[in-house]
N, C-alpha and C positions, 0 to 999 in steps of 0.2 A: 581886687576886682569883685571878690562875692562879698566884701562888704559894700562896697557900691553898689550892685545889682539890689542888696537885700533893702537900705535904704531910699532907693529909687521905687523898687518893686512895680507896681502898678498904678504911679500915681498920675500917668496921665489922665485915668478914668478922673472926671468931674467928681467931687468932694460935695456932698447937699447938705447943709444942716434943717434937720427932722424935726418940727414940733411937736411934739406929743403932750396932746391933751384927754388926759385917760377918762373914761366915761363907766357909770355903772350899767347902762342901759343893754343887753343883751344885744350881740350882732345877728344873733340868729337864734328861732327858737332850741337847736342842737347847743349848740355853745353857751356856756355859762358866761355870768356877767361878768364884763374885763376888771380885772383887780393886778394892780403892781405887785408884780414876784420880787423881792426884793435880793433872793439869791441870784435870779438868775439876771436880775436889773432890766424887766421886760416887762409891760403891760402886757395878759395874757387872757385868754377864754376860753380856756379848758374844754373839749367835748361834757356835754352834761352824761350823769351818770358813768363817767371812762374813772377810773384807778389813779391816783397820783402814786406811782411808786417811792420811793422812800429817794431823797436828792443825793447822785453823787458829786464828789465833791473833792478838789487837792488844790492846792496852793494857786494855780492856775488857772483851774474853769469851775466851770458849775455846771450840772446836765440835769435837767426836770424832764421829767418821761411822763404821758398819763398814757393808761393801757385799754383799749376797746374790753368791752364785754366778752367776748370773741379770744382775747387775747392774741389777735392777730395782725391787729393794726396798731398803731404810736404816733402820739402824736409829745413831739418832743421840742426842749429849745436849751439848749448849750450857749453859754457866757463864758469866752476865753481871754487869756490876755495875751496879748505879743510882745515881743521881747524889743520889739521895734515899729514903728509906723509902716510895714512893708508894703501895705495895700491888698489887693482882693485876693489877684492871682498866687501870691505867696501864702495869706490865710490858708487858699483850697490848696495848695499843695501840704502844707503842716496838715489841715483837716485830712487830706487821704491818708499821711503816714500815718495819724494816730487811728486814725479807723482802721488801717493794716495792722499796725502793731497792737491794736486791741481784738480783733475778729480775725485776724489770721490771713485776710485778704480786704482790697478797698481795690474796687475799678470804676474809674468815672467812666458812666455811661455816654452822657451828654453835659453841657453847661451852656452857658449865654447870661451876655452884660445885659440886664436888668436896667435902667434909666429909673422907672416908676420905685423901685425901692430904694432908693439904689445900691444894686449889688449884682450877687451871680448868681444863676438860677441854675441847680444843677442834678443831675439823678446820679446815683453812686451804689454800689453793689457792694456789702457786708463780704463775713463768713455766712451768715445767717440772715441778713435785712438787706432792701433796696429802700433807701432814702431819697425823697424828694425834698431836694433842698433847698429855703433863701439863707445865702451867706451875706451877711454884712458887714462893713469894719468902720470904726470911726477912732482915729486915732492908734491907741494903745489896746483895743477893746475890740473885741470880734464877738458877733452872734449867728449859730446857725440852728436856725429854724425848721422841721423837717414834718415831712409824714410822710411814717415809715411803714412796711410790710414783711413780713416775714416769706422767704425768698421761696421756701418750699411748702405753704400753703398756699389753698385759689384768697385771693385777693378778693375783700368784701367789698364791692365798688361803693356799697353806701356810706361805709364804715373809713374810707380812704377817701371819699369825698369830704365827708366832716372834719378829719384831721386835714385836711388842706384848707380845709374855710376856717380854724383856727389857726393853723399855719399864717396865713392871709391876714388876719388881724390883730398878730399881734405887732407890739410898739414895742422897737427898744428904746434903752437907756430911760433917763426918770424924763 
């Protein structure tokens, strides 16, 4: 029975295949010009001036992080694999346990099916960060897209505006 459920998972959501045609041309003067991350298998446009922290990395996923000046906002995108075709709602339920079993807690606040990405759009509570999330899956292949806050600092609205308009723009898969 939970290999059936894990194979069915979510797949009545509608399935879109994405074109992605990557542009050098800046989405916004904040955000850097999109360039293919090829760890993270994402066309991306990094906040200008934010940190790329150093890629973590295991057999599994990949996670690129760029860090505000501030160091209080994140703008991030994670490339996972599944171990099966499960679909969205099974992705976010793996994405909460490894956000608990990495930060010691993971509460989804809110979510909603997305059509325009298509995926789930969702906010999620750390030990330490609240994430705003796009999760997508295509296949074998999960990306969750984020800008994030640090839970017990005031939130820089400019600085979490920007990591959402990079969030916004980027493209997965090549």
């Amino acid at each position: 029975m939970v290999a059936l459920l894990m194979l069915v998972g979510c797949t009545h959501q509608p399935r879109a295949v994405v074109s992605i045609t990557p542009t050098t041309a800046p989405v916004d003067a904040t955000l850097d010009s999109a360039a293919y991350n090829e760890s993270v298998q994402a066309t991306v446009s990094p906040p200008v001036g934010w940190r790329a922290d150093p890629l973590k990395s295991s057999s599994d996923h990949a996670h690129q992080v760029w860090v505000s000046p501030s160091g209080r906002t994140a703008f991030g995108v994670i490339r996972f694999n599944l171990p099966l075709p499960v679909g969205h709602e099974w992705a976010l339920v793996g994405f909460m346990q490894n956000m608990k079993k990495s930060e010691g807690e993971g509460v989804l606040v809110s979510k909603q099916w997305d059509d325009t990405l298509p995926g789930i759009r969702f906010v999620a509570d750390g030990g330490r960060y609240r994430v705003r999330t796009n999760l997508q899956v295509r296949g074998r292949s999960g990306w969750a897209t984020y800008a994030g806050t640090l839970l017990a600092e005031p939130i820089n609205d400019t600085e979490l505006a920007t990591a959402e308009r990079a969030r916004e723009a980027t493209r997965m898969g090549k």
